[in-house]
Gaussian input, Z-matrix of N, CA and C with variables (Angstrom, degrees):
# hf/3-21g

backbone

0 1
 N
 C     1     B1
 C     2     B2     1     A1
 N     3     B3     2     A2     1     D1
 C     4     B4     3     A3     2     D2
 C     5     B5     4     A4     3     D3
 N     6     B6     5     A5     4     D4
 C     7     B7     6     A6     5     D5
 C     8     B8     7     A7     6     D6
 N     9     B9     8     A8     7     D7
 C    10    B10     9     A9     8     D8
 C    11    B11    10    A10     9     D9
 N    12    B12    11    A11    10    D10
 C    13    B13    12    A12    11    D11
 C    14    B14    13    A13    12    D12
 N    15    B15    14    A14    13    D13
 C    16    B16    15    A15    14    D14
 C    17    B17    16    A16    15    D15
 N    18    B18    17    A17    16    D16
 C    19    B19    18    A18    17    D17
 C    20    B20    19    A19    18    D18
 N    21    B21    20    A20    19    D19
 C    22    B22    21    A21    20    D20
 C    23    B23    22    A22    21    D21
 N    24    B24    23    A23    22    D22
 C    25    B25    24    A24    23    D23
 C    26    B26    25    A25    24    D24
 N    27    B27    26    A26    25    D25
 C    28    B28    27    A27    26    D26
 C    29    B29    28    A28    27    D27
 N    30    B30    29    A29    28    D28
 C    31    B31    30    A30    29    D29
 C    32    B32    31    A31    30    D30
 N    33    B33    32    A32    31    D31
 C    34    B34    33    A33    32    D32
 C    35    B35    34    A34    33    D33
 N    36    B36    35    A35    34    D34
 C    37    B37    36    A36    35    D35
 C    38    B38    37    A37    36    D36
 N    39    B39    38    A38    37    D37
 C    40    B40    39    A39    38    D38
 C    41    B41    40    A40    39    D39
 N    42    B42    41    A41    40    D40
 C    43    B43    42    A42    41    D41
 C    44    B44    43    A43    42    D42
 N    45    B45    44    A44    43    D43
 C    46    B46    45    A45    44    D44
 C    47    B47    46    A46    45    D45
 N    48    B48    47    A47    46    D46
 C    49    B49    48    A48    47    D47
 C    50    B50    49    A49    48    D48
 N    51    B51    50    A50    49    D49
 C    52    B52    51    A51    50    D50
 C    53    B53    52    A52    51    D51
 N    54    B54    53    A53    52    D52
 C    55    B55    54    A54    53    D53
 C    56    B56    55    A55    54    D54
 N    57    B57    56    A56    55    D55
 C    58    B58    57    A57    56    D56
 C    59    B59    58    A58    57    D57
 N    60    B60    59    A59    58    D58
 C    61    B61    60    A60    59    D59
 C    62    B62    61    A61    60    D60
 N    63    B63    62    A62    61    D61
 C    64    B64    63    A63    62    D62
 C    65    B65    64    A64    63    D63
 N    66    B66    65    A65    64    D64
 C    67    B67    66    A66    65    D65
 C    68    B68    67    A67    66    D66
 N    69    B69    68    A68    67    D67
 C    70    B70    69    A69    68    D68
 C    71    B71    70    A70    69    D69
 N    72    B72    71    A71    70    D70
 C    73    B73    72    A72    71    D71
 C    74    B74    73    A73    72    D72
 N    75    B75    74    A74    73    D73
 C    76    B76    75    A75    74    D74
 C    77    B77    76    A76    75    D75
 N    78    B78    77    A77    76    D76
 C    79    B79    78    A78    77    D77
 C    80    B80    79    A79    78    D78
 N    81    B81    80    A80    79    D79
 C    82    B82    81    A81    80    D80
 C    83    B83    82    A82    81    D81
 N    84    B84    83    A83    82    D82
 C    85    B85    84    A84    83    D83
 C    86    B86    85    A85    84    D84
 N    87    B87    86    A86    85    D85
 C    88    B88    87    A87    86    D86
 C    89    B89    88    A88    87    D87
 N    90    B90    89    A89    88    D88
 C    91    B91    90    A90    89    D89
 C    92    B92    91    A91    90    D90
 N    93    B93    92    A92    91    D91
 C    94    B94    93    A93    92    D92
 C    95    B95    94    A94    93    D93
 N    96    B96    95    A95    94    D94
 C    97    B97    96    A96    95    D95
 C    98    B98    97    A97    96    D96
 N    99    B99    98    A98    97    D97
 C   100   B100    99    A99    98    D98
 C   101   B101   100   A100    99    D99
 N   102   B102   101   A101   100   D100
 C   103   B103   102   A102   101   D101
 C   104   B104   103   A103   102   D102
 N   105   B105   104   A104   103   D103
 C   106   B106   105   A105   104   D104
 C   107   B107   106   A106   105   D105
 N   108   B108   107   A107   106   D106
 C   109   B109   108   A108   107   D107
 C   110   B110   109   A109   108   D108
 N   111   B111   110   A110   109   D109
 C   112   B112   111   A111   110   D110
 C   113   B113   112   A112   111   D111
 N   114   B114   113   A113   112   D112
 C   115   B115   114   A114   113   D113
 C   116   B116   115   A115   114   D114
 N   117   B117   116   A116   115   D115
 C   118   B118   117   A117   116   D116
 C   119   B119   118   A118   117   D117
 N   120   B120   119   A119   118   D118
 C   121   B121   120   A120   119   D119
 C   122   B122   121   A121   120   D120
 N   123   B123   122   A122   121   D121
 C   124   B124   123   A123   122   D122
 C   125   B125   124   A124   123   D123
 N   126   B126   125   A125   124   D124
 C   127   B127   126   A126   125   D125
 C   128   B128   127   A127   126   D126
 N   129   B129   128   A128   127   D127
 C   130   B130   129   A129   128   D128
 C   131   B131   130   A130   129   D129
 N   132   B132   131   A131   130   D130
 C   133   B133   132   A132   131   D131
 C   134   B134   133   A133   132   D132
 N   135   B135   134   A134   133   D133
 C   136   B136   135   A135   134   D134
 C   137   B137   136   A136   135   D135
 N   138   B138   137   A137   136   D136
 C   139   B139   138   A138   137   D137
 C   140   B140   139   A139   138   D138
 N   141   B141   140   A140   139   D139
 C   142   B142   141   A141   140   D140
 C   143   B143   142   A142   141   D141
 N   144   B144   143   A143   142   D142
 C   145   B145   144   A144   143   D143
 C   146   B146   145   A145   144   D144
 N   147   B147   146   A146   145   D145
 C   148   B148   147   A147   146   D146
 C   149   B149   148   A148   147   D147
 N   150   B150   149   A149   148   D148
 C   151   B151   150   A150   149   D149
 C   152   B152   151   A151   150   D150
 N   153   B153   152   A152   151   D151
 C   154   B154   153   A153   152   D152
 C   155   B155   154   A154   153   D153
 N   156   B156   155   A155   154   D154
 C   157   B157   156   A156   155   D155
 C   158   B158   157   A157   156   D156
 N   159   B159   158   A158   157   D157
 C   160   B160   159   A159   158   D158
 C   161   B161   160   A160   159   D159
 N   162   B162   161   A161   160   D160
 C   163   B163   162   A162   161   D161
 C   164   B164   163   A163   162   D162
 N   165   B165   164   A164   163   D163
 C   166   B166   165   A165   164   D164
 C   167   B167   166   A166   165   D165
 N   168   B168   167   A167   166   D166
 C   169   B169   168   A168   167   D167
 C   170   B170   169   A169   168   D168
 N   171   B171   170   A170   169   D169
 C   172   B172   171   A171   170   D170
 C   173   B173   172   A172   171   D171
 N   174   B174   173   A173   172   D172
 C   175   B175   174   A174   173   D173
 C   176   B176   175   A175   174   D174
 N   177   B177   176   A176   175   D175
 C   178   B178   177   A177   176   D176
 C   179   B179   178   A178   177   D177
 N   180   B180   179   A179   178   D178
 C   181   B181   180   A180   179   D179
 C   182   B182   181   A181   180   D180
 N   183   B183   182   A182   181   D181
 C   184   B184   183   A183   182   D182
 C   185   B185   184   A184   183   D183
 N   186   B186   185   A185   184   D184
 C   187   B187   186   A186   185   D185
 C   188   B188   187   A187   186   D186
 N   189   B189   188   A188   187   D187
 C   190   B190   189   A189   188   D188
 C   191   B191   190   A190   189   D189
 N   192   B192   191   A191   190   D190
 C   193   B193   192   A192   191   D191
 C   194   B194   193   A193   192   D192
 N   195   B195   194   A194   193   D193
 C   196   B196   195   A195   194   D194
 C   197   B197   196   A196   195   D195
 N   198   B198   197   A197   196   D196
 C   199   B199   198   A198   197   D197
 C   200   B200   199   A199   198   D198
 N   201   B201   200   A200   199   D199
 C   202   B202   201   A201   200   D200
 C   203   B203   202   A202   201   D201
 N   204   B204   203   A203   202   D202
 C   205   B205   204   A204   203   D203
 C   206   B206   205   A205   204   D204
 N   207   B207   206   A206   205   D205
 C   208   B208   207   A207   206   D206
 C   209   B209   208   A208   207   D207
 N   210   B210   209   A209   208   D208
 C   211   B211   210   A210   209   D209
 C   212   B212   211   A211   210   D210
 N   213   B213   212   A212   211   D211
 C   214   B214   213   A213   212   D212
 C   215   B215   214   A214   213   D213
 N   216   B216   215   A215   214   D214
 C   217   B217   216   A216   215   D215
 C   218   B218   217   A217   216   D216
 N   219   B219   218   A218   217   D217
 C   220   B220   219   A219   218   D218
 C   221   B221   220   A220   219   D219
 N   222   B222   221   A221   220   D220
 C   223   B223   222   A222   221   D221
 C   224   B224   223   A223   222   D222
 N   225   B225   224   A224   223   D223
 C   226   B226   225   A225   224   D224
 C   227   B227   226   A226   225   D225
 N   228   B228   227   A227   226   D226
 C   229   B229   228   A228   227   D227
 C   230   B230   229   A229   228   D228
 N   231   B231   230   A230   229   D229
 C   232   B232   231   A231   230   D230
 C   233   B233   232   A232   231   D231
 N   234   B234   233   A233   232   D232
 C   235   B235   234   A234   233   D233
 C   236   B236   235   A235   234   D234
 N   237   B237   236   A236   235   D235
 C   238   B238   237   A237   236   D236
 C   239   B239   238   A238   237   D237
 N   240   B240   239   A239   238   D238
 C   241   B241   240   A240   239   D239
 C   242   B242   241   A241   240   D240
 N   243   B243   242   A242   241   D241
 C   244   B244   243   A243   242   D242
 C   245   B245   244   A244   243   D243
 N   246   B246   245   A245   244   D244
 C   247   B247   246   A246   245   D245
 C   248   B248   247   A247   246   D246
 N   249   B249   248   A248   247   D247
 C   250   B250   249   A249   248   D248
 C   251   B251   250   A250   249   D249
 N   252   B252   251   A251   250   D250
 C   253   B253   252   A252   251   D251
 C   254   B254   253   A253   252   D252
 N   255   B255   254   A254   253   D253
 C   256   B256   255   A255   254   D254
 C   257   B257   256   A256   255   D255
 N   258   B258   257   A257   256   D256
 C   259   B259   258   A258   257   D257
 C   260   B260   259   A259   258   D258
 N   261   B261   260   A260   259   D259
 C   262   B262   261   A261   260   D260
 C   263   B263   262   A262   261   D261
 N   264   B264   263   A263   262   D262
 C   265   B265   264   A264   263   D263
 C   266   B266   265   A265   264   D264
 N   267   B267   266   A266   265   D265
 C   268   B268   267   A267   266   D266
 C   269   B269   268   A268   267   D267
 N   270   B270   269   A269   268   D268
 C   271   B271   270   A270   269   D269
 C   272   B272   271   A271   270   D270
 N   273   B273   272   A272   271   D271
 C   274   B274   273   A273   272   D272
 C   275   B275   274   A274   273   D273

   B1=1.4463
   B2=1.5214
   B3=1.4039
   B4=1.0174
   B5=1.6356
   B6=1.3721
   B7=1.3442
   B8=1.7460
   B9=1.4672
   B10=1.5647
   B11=1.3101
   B12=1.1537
   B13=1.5690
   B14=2.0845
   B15=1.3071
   B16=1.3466
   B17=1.1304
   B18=1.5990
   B19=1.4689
   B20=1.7825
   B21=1.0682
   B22=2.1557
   B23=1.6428
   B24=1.6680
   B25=1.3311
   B26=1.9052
   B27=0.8451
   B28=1.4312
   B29=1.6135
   B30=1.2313
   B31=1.7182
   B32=0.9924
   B33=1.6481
   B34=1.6477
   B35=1.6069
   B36=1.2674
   B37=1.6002
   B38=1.1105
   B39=1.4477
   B40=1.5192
   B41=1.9691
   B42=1.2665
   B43=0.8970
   B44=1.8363
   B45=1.3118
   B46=0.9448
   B47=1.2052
   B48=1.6305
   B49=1.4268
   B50=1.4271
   B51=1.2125
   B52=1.3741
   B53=1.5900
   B54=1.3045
   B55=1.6209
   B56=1.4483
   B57=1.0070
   B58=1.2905
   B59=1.3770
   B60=1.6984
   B61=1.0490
   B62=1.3725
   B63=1.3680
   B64=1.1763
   B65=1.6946
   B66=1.5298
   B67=1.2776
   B68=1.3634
   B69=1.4132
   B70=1.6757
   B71=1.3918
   B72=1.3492
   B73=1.8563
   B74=1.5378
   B75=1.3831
   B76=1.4556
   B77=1.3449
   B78=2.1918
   B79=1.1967
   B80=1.4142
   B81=1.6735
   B82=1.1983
   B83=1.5466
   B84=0.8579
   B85=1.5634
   B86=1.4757
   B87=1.9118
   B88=1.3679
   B89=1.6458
   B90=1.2045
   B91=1.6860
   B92=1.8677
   B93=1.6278
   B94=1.0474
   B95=1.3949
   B96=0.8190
   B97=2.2351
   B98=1.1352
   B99=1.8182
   B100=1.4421
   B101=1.5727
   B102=1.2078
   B103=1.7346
   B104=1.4272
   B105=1.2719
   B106=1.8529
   B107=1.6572
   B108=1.4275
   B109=1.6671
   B110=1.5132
   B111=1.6458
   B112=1.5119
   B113=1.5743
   B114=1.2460
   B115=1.2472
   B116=1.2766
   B117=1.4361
   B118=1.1551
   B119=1.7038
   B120=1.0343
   B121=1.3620
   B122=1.8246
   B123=0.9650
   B124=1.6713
   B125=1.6649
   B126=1.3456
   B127=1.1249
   B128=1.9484
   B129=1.3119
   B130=1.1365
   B131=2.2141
   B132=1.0786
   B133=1.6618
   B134=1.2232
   B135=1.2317
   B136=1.4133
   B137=1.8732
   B138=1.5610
   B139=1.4776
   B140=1.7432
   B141=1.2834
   B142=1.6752
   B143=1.5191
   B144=1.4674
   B145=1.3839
   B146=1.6206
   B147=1.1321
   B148=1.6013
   B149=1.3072
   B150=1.7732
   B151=1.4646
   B152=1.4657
   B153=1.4157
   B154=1.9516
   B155=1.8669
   B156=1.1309
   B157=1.4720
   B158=1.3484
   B159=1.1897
   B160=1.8119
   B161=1.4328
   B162=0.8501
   B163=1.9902
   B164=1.6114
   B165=1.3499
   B166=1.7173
   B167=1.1900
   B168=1.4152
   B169=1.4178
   B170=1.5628
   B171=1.1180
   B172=1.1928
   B173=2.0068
   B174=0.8564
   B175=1.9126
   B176=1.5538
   B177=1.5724
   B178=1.0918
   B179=1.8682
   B180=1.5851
   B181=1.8756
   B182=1.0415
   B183=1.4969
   B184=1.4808
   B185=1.7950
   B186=1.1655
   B187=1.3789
   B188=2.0162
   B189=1.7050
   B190=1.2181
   B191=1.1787
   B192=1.6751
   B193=0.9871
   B194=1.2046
   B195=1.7735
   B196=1.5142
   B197=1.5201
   B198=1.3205
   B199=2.0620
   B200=1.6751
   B201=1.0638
   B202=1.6275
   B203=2.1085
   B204=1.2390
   B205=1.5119
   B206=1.6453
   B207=1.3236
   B208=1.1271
   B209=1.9418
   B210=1.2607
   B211=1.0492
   B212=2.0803
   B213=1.5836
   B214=1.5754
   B215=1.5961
   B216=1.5387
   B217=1.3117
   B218=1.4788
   B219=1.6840
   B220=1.2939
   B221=1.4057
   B222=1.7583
   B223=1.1350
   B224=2.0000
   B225=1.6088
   B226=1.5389
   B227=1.7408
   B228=0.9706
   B229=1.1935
   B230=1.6736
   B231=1.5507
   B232=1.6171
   B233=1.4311
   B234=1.8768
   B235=2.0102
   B236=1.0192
   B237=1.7954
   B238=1.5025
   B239=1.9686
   B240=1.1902
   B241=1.2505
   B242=1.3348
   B243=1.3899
   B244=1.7183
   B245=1.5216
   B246=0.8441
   B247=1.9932
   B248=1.7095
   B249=0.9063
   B250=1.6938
   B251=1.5411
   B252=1.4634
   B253=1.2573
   B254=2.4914
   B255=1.0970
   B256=1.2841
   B257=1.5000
   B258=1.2662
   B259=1.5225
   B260=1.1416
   B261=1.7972
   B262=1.0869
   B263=1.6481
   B264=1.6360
   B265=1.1333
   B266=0.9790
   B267=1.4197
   B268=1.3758
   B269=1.3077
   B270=1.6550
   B271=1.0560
   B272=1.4454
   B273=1.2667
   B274=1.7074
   B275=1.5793
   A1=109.57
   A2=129.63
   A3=134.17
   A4=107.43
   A5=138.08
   A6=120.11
   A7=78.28
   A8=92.39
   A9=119.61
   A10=107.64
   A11=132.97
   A12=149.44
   A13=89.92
   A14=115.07
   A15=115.12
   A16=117.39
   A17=124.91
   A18=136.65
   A19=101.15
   A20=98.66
   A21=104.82
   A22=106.19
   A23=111.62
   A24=126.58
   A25=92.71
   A26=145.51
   A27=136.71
   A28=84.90
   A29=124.89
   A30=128.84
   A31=109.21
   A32=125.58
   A33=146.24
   A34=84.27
   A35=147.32
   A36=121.15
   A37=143.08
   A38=108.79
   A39=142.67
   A40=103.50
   A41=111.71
   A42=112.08
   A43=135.25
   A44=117.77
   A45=152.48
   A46=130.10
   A47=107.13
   A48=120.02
   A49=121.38
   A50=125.53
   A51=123.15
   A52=108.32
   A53=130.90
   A54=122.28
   A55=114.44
   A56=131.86
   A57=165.44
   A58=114.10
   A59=114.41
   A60=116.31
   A61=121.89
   A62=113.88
   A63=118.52
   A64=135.51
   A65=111.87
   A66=114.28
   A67=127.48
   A68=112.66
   A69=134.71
   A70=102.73
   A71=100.70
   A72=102.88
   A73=136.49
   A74=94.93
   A75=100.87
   A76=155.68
   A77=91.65
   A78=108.75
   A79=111.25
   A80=115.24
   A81=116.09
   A82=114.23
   A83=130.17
   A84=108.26
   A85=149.90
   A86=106.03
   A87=102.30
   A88=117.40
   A89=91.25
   A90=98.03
   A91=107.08
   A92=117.14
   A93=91.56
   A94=140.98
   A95=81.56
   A96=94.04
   A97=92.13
   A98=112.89
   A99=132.73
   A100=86.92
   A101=136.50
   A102=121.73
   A103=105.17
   A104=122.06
   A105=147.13
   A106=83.71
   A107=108.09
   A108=108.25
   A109=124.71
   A110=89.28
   A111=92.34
   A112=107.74
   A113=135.15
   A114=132.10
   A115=100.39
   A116=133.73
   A117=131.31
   A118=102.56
   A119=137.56
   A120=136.95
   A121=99.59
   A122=117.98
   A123=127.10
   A124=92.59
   A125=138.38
   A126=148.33
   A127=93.53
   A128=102.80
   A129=131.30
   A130=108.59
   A131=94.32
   A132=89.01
   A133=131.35
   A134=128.25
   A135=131.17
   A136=92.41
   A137=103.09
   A138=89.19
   A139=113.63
   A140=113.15
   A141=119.32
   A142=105.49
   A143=113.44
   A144=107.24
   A145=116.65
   A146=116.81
   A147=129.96
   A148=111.31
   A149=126.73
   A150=114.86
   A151=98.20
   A152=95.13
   A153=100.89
   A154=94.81
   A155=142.97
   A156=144.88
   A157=111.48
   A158=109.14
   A159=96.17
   A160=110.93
   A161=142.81
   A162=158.10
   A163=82.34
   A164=106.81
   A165=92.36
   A166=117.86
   A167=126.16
   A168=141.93
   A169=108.19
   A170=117.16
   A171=106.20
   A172=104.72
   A173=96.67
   A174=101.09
   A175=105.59
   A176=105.69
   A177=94.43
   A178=145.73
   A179=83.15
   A180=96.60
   A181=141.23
   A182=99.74
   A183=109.13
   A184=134.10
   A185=104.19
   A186=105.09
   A187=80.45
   A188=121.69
   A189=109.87
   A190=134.53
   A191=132.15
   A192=144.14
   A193=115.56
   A194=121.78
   A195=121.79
   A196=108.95
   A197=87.45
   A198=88.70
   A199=92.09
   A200=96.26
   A201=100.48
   A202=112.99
   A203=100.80
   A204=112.37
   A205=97.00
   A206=123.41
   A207=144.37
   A208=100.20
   A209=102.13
   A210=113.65
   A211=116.02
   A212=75.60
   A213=94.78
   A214=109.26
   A215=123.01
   A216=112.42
   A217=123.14
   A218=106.08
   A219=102.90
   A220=114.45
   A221=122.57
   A222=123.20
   A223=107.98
   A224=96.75
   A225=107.20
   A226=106.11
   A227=127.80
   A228=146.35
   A229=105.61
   A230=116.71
   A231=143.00
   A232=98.16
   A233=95.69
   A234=95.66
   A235=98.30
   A236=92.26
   A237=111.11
   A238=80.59
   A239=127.46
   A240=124.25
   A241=111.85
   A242=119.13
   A243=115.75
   A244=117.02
   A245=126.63
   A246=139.25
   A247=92.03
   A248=110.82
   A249=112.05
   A250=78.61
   A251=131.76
   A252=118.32
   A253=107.30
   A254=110.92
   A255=118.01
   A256=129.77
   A257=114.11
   A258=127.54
   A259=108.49
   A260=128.62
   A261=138.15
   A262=97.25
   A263=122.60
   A264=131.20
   A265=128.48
   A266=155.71
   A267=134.80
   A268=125.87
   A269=129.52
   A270=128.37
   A271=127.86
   A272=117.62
   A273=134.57
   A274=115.39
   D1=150.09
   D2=-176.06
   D3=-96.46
   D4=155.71
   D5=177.04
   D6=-124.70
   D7=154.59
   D8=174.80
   D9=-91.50
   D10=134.06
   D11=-165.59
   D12=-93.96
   D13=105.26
   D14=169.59
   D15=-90.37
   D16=143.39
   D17=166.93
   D18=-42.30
   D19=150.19
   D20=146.39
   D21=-50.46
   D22=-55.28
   D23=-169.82
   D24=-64.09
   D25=-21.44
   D26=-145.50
   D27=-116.22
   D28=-41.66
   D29=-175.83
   D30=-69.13
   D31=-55.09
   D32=177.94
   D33=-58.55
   D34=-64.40
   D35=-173.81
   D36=-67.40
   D37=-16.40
   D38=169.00
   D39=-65.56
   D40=-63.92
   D41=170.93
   D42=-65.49
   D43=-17.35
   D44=137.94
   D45=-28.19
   D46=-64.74
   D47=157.31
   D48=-78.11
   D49=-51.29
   D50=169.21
   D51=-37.87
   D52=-46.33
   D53=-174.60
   D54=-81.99
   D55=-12.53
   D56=89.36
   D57=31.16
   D58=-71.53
   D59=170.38
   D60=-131.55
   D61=27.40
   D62=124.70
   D63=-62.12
   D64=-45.14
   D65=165.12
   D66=-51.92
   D67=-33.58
   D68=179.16
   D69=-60.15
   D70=-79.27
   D71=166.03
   D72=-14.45
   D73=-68.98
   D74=160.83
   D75=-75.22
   D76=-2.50
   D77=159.07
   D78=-70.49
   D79=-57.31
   D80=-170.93
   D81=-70.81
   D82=-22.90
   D83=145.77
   D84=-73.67
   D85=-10.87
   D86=147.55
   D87=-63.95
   D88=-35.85
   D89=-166.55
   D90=-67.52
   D91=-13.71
   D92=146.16
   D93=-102.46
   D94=-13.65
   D95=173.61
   D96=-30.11
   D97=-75.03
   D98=-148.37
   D99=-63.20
   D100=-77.57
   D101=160.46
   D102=16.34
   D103=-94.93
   D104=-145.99
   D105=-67.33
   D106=-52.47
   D107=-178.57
   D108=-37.93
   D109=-49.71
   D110=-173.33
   D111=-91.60
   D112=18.57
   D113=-177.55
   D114=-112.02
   D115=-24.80
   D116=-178.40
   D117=-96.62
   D118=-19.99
   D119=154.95
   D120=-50.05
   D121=-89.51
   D122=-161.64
   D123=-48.22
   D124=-59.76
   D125=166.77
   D126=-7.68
   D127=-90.69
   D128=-170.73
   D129=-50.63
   D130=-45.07
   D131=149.26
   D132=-93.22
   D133=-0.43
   D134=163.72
   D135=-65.93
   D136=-60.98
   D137=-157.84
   D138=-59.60
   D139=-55.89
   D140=158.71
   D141=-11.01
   D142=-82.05
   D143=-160.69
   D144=-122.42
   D145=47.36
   D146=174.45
   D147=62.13
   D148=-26.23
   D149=-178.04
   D150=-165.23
   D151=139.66
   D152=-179.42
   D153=-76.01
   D154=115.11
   D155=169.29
   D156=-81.90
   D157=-168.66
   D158=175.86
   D159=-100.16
   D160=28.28
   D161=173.07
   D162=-100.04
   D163=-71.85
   D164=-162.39
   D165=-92.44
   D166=27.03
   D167=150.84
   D168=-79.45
   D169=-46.63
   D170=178.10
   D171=-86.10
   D172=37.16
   D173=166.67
   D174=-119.74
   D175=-20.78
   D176=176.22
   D177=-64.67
   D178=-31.59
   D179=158.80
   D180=-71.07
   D181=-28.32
   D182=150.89
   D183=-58.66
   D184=-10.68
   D185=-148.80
   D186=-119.60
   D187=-24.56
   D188=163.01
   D189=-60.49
   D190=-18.42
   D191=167.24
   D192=-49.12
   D193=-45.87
   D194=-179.88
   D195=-67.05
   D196=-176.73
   D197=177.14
   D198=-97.42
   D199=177.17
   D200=-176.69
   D201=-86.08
   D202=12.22
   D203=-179.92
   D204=-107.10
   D205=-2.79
   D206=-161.54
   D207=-108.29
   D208=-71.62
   D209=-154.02
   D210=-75.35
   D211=-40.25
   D212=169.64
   D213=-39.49
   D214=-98.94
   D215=172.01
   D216=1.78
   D217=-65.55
   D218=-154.71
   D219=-75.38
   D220=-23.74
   D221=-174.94
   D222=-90.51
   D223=3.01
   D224=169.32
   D225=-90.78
   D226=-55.09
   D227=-133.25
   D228=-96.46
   D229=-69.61
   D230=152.02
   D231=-34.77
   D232=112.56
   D233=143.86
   D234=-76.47
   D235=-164.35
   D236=-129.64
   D237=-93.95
   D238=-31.91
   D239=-178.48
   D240=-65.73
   D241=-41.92
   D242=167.46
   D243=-56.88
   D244=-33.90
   D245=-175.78
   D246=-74.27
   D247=-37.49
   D248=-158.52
   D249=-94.50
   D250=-94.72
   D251=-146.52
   D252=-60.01
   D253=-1.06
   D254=161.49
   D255=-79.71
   D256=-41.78
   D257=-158.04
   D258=-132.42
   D259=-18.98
   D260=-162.51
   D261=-63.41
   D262=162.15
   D263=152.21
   D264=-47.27
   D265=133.62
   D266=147.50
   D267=-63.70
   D268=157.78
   D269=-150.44
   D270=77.06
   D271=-25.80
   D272=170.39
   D273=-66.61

């Protein structure tokens, strides 16, 4: 095999891009966690109370902050007035 003799400028862009999309990567895979996160939140109040509405849509961001060893319980355990007057928005 032959190796190609790279610029500084050609290494510095290589590397550049590689961190690049490394950072990308690992956005889009936080960004899906939080995805699976938030589907298993509403999931879990769908089943509780027949339909996520928009009161307990907006409980739902609240309730992403915890870990899901966190959150579970509470969206098992908490009616729908405890989740709301806990996690609810203000102004709602």
């Amino acid at each position: 095999m032959t190796q190609q003799t790279l610029t500084k400028d050609d290494q510095e862009l290589i590397m550049n891009l590689t961190d690049a999309y490394q950072e990308a990567r690992a956005a889009a895979v936080q960004e899906g966690v939080e995805q699976g996160q938030r589907q298993v939140i509403e999931n879990l109040l769908r089943f509780r109370f027949g339909a996520v509405d928009e009161k307990l849509s907006g409980v739902v961001d609240s309730l992403l902050r915890l870990s899901p060893e966190e959150f579970t319980p509470l969206c098992l355990q908490l009616t729908r007035e405890e989740l709301l007057s806990r996690f609810g928005r203000t102004g709602q």
